[in-house]
py3Dmol code that shows the C-alpha trace and the ligand (Angstrom):
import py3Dmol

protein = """\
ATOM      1  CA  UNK A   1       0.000   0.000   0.000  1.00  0.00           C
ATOM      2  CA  UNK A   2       1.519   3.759  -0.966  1.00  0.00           C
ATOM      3  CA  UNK A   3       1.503   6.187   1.801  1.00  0.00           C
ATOM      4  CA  UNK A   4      -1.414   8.662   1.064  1.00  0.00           C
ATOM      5  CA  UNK A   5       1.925  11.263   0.906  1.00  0.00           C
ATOM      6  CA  UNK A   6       1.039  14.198  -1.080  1.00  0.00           C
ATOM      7  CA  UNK A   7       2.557  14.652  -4.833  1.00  0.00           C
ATOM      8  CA  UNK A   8       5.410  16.316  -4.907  1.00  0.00           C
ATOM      9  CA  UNK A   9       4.414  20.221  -6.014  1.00  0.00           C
ATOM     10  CA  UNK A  10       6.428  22.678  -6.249  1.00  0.00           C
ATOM     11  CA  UNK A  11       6.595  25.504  -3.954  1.00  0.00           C
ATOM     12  CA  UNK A  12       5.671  24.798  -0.616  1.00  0.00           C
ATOM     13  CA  UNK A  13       2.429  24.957   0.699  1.00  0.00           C
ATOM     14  CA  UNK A  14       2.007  25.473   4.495  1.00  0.00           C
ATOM     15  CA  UNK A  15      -2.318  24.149   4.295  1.00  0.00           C
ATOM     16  CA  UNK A  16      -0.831  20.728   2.578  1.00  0.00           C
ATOM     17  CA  UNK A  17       1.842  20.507   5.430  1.00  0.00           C
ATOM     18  CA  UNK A  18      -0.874  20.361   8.194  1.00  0.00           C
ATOM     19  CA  UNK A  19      -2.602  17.876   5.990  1.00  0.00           C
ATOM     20  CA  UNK A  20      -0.054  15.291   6.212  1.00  0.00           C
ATOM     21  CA  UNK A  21       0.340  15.561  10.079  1.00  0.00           C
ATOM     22  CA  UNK A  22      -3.260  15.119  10.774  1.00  0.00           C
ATOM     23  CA  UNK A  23      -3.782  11.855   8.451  1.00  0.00           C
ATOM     24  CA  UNK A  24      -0.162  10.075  10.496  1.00  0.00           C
ATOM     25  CA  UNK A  25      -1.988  11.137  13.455  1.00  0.00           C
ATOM     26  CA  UNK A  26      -5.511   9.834  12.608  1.00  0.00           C
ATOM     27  CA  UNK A  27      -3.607   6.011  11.489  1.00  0.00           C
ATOM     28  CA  UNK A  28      -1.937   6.271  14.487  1.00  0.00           C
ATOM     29  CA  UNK A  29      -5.246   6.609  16.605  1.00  0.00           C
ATOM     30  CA  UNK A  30      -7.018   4.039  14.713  1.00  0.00           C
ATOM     31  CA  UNK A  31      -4.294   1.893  14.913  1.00  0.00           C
ATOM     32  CA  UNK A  32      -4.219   2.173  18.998  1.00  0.00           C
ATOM     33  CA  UNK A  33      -7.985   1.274  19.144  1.00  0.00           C
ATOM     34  CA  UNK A  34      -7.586  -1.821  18.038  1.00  0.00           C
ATOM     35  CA  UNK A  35      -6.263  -5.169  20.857  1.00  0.00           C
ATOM     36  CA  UNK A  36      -3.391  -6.845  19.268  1.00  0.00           C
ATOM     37  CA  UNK A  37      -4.582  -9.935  17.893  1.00  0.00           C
ATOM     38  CA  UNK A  38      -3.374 -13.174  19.166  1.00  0.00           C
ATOM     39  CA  UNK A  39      -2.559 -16.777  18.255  1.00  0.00           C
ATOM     40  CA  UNK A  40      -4.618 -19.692  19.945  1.00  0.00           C
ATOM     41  CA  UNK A  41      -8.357 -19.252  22.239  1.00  0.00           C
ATOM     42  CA  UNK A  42      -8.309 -17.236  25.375  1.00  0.00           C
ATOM     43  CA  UNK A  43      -8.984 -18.428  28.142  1.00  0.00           C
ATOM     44  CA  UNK A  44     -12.667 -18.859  29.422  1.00  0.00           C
ATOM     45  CA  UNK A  45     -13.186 -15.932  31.950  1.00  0.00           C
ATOM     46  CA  UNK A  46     -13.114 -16.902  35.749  1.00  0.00           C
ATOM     47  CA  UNK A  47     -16.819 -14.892  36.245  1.00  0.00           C
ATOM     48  CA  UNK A  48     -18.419 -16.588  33.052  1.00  0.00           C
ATOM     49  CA  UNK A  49     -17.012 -20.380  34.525  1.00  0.00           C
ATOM     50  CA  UNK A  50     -18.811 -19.734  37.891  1.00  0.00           C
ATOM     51  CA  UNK A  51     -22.197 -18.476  36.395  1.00  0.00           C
ATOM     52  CA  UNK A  52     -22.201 -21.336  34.275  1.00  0.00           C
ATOM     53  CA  UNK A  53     -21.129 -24.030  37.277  1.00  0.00           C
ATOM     54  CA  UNK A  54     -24.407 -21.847  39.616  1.00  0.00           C
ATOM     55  CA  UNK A  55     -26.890 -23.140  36.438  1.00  0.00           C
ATOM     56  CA  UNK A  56     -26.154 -26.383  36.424  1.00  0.00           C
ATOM     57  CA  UNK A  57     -26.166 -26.541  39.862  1.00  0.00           C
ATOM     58  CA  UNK A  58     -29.812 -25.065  40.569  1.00  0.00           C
ATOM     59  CA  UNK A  59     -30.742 -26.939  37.250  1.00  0.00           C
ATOM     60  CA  UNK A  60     -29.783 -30.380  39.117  1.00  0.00           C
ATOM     61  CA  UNK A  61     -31.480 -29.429  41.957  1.00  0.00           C
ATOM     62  CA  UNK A  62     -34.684 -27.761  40.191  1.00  0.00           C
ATOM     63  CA  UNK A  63     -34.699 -31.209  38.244  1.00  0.00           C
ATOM     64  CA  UNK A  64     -34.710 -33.439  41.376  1.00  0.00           C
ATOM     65  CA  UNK A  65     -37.280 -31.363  43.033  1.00  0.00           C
ATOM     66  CA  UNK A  66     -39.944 -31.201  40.458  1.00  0.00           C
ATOM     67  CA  UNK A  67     -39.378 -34.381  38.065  1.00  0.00           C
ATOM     68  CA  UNK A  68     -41.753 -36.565  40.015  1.00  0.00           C
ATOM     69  CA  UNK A  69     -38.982 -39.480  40.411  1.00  0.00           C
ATOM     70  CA  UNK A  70     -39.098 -39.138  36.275  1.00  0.00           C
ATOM     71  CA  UNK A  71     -42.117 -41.341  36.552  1.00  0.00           C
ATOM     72  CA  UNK A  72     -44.358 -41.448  33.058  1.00  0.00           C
ATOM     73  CA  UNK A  73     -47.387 -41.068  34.677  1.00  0.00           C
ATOM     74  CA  UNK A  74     -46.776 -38.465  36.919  1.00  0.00           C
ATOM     75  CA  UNK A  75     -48.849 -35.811  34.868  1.00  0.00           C
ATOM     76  CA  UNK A  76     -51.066 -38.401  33.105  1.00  0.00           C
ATOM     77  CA  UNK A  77     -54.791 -37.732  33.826  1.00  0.00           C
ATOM     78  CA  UNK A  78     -55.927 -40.962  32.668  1.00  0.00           C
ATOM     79  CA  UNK A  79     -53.679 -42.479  35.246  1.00  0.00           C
ATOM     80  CA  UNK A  80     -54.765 -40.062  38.125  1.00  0.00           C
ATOM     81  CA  UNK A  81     -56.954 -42.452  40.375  1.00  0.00           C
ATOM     82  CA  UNK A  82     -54.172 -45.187  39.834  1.00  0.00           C
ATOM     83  CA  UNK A  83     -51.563 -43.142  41.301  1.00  0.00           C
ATOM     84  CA  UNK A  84     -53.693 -42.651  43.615  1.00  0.00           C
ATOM     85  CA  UNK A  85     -54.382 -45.917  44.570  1.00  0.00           C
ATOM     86  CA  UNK A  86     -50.190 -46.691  45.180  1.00  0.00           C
ATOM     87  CA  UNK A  87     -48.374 -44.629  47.801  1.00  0.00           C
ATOM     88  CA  UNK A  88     -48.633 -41.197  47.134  1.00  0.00           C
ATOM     89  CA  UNK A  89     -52.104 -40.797  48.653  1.00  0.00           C
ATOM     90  CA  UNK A  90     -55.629 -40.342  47.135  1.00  0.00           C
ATOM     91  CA  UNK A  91     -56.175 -37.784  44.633  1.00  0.00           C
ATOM     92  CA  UNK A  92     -58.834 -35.400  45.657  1.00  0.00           C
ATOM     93  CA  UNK A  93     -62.213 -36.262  43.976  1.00  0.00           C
ATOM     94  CA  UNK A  94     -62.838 -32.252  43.615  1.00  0.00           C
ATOM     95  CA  UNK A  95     -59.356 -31.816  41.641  1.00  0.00           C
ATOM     96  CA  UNK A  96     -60.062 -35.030  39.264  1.00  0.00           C
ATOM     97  CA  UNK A  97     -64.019 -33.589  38.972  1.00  0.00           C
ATOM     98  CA  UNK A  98     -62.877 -30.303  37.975  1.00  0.00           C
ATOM     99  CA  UNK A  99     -60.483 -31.782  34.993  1.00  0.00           C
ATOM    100  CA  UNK A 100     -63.336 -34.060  34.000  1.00  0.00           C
ATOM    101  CA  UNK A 101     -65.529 -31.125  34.165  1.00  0.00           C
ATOM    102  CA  UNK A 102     -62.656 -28.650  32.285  1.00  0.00           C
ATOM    103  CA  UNK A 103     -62.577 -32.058  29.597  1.00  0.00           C
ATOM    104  CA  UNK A 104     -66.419 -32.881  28.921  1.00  0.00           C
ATOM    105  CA  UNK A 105     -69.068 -30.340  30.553  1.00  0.00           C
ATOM    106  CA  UNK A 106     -67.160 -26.768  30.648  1.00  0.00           C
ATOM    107  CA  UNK A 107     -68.339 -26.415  26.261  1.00  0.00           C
ATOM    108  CA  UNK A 108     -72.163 -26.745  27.224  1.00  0.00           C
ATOM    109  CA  UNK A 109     -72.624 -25.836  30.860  1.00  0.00           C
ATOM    110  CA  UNK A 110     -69.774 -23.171  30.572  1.00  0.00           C
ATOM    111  CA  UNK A 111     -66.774 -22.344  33.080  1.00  0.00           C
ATOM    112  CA  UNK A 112     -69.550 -20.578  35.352  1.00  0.00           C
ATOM    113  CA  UNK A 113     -72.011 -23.227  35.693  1.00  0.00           C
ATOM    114  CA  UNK A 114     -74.561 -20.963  34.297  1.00  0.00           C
ATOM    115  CA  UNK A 115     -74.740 -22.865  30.934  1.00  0.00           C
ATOM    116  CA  UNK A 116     -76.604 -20.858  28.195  1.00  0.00           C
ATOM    117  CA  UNK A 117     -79.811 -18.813  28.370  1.00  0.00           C
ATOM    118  CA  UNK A 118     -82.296 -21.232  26.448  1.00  0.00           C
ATOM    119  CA  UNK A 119     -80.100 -23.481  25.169  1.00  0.00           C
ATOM    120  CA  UNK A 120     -78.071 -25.680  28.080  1.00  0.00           C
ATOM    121  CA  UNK A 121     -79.370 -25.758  31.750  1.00  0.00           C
ATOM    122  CA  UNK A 122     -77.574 -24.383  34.263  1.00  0.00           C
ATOM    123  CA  UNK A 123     -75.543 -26.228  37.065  1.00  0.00           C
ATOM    124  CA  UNK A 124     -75.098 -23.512  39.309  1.00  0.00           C
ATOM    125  CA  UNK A 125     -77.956 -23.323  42.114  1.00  0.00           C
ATOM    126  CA  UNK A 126     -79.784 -26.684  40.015  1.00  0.00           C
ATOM    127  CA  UNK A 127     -82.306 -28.889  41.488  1.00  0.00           C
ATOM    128  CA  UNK A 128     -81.364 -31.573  39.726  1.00  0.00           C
ATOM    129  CA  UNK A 129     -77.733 -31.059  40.630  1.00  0.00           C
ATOM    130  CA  UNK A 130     -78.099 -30.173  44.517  1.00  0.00           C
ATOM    131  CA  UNK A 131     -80.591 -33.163  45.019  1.00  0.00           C
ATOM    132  CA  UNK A 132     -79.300 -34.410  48.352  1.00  0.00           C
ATOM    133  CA  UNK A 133     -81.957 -37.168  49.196  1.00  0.00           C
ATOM    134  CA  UNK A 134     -81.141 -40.862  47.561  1.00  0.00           C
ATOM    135  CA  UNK A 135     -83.802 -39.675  45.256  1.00  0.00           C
ATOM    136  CA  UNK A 136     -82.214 -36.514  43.828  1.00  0.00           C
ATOM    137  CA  UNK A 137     -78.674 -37.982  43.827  1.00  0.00           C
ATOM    138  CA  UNK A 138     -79.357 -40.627  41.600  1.00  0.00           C
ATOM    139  CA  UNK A 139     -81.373 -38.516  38.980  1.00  0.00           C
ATOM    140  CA  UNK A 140     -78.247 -37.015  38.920  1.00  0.00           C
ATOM    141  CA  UNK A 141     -76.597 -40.198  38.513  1.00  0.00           C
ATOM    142  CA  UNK A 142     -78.573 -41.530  35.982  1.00  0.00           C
ATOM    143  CA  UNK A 143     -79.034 -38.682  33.594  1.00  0.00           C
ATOM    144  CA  UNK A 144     -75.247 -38.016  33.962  1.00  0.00           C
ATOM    145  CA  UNK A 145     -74.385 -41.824  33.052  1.00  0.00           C
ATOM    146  CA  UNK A 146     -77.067 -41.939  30.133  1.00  0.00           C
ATOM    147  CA  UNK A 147     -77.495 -38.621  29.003  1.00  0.00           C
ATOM    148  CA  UNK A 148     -80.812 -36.760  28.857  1.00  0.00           C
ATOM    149  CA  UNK A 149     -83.434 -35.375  26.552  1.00  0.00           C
ATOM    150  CA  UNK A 150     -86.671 -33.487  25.639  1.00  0.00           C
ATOM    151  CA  UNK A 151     -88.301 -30.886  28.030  1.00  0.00           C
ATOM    152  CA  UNK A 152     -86.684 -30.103  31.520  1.00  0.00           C
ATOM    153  CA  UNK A 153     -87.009 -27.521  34.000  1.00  0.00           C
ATOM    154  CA  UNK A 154     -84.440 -26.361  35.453  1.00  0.00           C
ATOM    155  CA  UNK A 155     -84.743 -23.141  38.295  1.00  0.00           C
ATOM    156  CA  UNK A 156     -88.322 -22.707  36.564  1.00  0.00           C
ATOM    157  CA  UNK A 157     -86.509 -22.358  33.494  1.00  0.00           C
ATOM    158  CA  UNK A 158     -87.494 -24.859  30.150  1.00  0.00           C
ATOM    159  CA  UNK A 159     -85.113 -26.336  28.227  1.00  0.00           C
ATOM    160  CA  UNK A 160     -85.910 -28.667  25.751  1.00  0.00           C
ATOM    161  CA  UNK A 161     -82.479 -30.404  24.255  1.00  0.00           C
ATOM    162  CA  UNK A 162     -80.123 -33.403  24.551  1.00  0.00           C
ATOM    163  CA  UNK A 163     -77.386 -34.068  26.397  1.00  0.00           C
ATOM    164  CA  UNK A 164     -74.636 -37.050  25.072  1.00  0.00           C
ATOM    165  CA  UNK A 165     -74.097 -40.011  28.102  1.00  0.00           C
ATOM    166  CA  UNK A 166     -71.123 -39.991  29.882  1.00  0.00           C
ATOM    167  CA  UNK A 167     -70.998 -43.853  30.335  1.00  0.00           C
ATOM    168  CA  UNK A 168     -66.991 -44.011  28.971  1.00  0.00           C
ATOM    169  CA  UNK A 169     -66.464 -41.893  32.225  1.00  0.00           C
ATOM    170  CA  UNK A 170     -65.388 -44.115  34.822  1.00  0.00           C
ATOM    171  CA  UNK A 171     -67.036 -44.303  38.288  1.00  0.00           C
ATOM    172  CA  UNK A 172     -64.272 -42.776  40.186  1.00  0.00           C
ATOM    173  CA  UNK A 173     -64.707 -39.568  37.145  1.00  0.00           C
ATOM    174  CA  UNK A 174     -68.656 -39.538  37.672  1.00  0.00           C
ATOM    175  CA  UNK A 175     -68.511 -39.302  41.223  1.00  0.00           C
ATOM    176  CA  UNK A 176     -65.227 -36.662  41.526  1.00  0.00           C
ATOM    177  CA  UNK A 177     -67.611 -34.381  38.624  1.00  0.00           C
ATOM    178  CA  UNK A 178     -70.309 -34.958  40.434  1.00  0.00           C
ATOM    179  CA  UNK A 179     -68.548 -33.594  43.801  1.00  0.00           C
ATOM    180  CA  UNK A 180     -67.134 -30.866  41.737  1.00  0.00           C
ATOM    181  CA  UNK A 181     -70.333 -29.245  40.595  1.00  0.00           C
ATOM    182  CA  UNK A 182     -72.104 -30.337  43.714  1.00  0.00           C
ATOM    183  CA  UNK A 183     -69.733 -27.925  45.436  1.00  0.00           C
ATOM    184  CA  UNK A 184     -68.660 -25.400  43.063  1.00  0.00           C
ATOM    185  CA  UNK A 185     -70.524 -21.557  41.903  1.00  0.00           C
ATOM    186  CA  UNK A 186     -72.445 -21.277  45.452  1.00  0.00           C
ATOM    187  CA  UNK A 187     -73.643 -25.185  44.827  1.00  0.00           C
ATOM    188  CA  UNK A 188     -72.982 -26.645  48.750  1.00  0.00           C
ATOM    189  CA  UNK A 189     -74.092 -30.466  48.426  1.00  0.00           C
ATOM    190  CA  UNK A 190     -72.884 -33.270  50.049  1.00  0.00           C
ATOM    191  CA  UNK A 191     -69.580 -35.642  47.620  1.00  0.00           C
ATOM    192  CA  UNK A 192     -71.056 -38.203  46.092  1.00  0.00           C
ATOM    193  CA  UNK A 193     -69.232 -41.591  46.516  1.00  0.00           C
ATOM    194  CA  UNK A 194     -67.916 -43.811  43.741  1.00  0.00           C
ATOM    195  CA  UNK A 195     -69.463 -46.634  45.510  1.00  0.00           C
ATOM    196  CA  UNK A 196     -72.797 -44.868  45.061  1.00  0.00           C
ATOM    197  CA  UNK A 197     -71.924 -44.450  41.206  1.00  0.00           C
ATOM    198  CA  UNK A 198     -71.221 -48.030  40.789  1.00  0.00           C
ATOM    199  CA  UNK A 199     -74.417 -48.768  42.153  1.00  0.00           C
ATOM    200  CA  UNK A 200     -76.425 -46.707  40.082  1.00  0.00           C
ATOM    201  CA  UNK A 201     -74.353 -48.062  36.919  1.00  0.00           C
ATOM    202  CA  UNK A 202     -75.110 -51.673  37.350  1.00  0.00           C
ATOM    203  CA  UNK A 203     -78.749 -51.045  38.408  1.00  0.00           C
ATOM    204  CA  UNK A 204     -79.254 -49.410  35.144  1.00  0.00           C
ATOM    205  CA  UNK A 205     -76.889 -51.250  33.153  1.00  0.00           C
ATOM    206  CA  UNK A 206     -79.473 -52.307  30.349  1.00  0.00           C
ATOM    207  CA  UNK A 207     -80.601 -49.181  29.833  1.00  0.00           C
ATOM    208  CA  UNK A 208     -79.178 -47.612  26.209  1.00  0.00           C
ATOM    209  CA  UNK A 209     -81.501 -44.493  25.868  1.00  0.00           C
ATOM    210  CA  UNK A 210     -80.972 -41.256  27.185  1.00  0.00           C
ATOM    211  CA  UNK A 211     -83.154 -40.598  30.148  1.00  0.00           C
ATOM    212  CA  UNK A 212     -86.196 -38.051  29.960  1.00  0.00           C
ATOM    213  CA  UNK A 213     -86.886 -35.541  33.466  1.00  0.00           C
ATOM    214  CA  UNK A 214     -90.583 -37.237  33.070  1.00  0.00           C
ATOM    215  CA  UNK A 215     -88.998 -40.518  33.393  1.00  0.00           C
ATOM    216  CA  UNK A 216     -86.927 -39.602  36.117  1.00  0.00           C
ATOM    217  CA  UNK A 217     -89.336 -37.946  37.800  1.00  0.00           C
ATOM    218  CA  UNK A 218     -91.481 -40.756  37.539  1.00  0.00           C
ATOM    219  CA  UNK A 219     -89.259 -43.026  39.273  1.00  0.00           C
ATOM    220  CA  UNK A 220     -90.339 -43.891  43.194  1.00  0.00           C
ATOM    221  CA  UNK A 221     -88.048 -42.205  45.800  1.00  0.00           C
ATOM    222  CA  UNK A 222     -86.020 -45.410  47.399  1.00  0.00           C
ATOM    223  CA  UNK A 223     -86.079 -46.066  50.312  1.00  0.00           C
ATOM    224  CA  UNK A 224     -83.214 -45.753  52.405  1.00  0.00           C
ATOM    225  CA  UNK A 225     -82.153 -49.226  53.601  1.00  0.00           C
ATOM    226  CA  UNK A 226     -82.492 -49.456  57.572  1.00  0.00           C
ATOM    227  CA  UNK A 227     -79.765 -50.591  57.979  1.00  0.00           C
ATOM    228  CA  UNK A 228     -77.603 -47.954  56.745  1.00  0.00           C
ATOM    229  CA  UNK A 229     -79.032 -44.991  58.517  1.00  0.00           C
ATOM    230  CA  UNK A 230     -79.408 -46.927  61.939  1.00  0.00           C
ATOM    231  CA  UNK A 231     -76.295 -47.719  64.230  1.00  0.00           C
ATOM    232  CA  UNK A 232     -75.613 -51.525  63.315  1.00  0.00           C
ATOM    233  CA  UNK A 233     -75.319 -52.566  66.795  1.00  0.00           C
ATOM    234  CA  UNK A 234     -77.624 -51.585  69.848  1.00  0.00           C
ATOM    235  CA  UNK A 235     -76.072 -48.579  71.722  1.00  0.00           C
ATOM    236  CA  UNK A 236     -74.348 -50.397  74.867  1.00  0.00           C
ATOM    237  CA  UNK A 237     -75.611 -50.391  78.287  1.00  0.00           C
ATOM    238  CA  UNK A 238     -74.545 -47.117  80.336  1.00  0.00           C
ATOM    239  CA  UNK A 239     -71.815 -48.312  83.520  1.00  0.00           C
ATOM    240  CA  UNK A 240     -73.519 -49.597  86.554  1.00  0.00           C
ATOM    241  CA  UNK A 241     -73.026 -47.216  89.478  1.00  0.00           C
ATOM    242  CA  UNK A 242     -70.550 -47.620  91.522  1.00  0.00           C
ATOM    243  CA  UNK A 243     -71.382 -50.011  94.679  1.00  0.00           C
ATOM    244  CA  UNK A 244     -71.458 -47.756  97.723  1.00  0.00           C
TER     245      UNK A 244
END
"""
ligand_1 = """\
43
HEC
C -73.156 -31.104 24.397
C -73.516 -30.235 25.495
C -73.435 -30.821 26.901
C -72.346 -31.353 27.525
C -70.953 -31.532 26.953
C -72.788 -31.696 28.849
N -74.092 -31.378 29.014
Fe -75.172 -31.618 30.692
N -76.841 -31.028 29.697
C -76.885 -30.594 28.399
C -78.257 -30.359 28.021
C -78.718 -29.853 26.678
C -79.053 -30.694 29.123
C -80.565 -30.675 29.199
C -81.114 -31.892 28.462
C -82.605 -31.771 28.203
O -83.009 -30.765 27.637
O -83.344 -32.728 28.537
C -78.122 -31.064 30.180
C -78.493 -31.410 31.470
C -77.612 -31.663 32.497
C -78.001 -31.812 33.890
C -79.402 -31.728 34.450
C -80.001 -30.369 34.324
C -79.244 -29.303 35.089
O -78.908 -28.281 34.468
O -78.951 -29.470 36.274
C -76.860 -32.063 34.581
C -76.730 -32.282 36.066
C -75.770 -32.083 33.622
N -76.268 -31.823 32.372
C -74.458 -32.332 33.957
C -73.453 -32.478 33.013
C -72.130 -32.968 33.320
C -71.644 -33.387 34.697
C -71.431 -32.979 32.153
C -70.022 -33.456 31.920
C -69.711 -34.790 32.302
C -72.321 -32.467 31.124
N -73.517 -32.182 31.675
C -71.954 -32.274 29.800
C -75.796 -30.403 27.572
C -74.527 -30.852 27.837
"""
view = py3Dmol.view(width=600, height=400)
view.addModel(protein, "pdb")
view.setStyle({"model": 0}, {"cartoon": {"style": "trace"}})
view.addModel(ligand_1, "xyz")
view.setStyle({"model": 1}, {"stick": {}})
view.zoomTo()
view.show()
């Protein structure tokens, strides 16, 4: 490369002196701006090693705490009620209700029970859903296992439409979104068990067709069995007093 000198003129020129000063001066600058450049990698800074080492470290830990023992069907809602069943402890019916409610009710009966005007009854503050006698519960049962259609009233309301069954539910789904909306928006009725949901399935087991509200109203009230509401054995005799 030529040095940007100046042609040769004749006569000198004191402007084209200052010139040449100022452009050594601005390479020289430019030049001091620059690190030298060096053979080979440098080595890893000492701050940038220890961040790196704190990561991995909480990473481990954050890993070991919240992996659930890398176990498949930690986070596997079909699998809930299984887990349950092992060592961790039963899985609360109203958590497993509301993720079978968020899966297969929330489209129709919507997030705030209310379903829509005209169109799907609500849940919230229902008489068909609060039903605490053997009788209510297992309208609710029934029509929840089978499905329902035609004309219903619901909080004086008519609704005249079909629901789908919910037979592929298990029991243990029935009775958790049966708890759920039993207990959810205001509703304050008592869980209903899976036992009682088995029941209720195998009494009506050869029953394909939705259910109508006439029909279920239709049904007689059961009786509670004796049995069950009395105390199984007699009430034992109070202490003789002492002999004075
Ligand atoms: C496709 C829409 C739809 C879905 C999904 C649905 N329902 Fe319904 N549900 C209805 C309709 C419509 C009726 C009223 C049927 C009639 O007119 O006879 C009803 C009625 C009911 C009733 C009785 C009336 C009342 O409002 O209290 C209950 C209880 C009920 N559904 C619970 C459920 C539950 C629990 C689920 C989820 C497992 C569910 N529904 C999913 C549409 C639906």
């Amino acid at each position: 490369m030529t040095s940007p000198t100046l042609p040769p003129e004749e006569g000198f020129n004191e402007k084209d002196h200052h010139e040449e000063i100022d452009l050594a001066e601005v390479h020289a600058s430019i030049l001091r701006e620059q690190a030298d450049p060096k053979e080979g990698g440098e080595p890893i800074p000492l701050w940038l090693l220890t961040i790196f080492f704190a990561i991995v470290f909480w990473a481990g830990l954050y890993l070991a705490n919240n992996s659930g023992g890398f176990r498949a069907d930690v986070f596997d809602p079909s699998q809930a009620v299984q887990v349950a069943g092992g060592d961790t402890g039963p899985v609360d019916p109203k958590v497993l209700g509301k993720r079978v409610f968020t899966q297969s009710c929330v489209v129709c009966h919507q997030p705030t029970g209310l379903g829509l005007p005209g169109v799907f009854p609500p849940l919230a503050g229902s008489e068909w859903v609060l039903g605490t006698d053997p009788h209510g519960d297992n309208h609710l049962v029934k029509l929840v296992l089978k499905g329902m259609q035609g004309p219903v009233k619901v909080k004086d309301v008519d609704y005249n439409n079909a629901m789908p069954a919910w037979t592929q539910l298990s029991d243990e789904q029935i009775a958790g979104v049966l708890t759920y909306i039993r207990s959810e928006w205001g509703n304050a009725a008592p869980p209903i068990s899976t036992e009682y949901v088995k029941s209720i399935r195998e009494k009506t087991a050869d029953r394909t067709d939705p259910w109508t509200a006439k029909e279920l109203l239709d049904i007689p009230a059961e009786k509670v069995p004796a049995a069950e509401s009395a105390p199984s054995a007699p009430p034992a005799a109070p202490p003789a007093p002492p002999a004075t």
